[in-house]
C-alpha positions in Angstrom: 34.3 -19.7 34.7 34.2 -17.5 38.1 36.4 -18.1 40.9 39.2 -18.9 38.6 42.4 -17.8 38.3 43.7 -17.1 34.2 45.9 -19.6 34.3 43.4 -22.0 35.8 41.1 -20.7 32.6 43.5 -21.1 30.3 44.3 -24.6 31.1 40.8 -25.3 31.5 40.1 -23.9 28.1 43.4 -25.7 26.3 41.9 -29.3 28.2 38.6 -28.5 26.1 40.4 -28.1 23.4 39.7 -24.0 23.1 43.2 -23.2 22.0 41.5 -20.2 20.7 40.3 -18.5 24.1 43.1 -20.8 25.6 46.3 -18.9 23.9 44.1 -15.2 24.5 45.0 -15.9 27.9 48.5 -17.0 27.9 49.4 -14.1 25.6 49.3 -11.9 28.4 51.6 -14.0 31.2 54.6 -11.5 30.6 56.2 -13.0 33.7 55.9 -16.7 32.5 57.1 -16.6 29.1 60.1 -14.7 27.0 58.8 -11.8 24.1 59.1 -14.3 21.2 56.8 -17.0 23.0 54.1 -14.3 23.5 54.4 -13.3 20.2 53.9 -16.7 19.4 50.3 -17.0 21.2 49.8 -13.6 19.6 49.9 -14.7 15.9 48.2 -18.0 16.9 45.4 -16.3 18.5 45.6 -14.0 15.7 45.2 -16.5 13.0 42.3 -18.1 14.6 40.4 -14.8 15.0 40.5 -15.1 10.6 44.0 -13.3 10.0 45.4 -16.8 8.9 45.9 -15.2 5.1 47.3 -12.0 6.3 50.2 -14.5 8.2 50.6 -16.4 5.1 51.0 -13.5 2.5 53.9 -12.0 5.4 55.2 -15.8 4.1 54.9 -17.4 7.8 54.2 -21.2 8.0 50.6 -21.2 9.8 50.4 -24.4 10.4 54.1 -24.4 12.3 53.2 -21.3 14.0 49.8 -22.9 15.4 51.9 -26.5 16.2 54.4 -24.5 18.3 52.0 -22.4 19.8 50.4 -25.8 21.1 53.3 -27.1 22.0 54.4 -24.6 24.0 50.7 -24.3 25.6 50.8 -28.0 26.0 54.5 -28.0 28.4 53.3 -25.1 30.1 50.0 -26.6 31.5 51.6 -30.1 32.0 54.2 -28.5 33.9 51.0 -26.4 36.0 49.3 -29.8 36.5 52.4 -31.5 37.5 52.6 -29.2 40.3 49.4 -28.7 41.7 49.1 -32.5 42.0 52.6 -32.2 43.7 51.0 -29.7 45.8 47.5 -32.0 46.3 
């Protein structure tokens, strides 16, 4: 993927459904999103890359964690597409 922006990755990696490489990316937009939502991609990128039992043992819902990490991924790029077609 040359040429492209992260957040053009990300969203192009999310629309693959690569929420793993997907979230690596949009845990480091410090400008877009507030510390807990980071955190949030953080864990879920986290559990993907095989910590899931780790998460679980600290007591933390995995599943949750991973559904609102989507979530979240999902608004974000819906919003980014909404615009650029705006924009197009």
């Amino acid at each position: 993927m040359k040429n492209l922006t992260k957040k053009q990755q990300a969203i192009n990696y999310y629309l693959q459904g690569n929420f793993k490489k997907s979230f690596a990316i949009l845990r480091n937009f410090n400008l877009t999103f507030n510390n807990d939502e980071i955190r949030l991609f953080e864990i879920s990128h986290e559990i993907f890359n095989g910590h899931e039992l780790f998460y679980k043992q600290l007591g933390q819902d995995t599943v949750s964690i991973l559904k609102n990490a989507n979530i979240l991924a999902k608004k974000y790029i819906d919003h980014s597409l909404n615009k650029q077609n705006a924009i197009n």
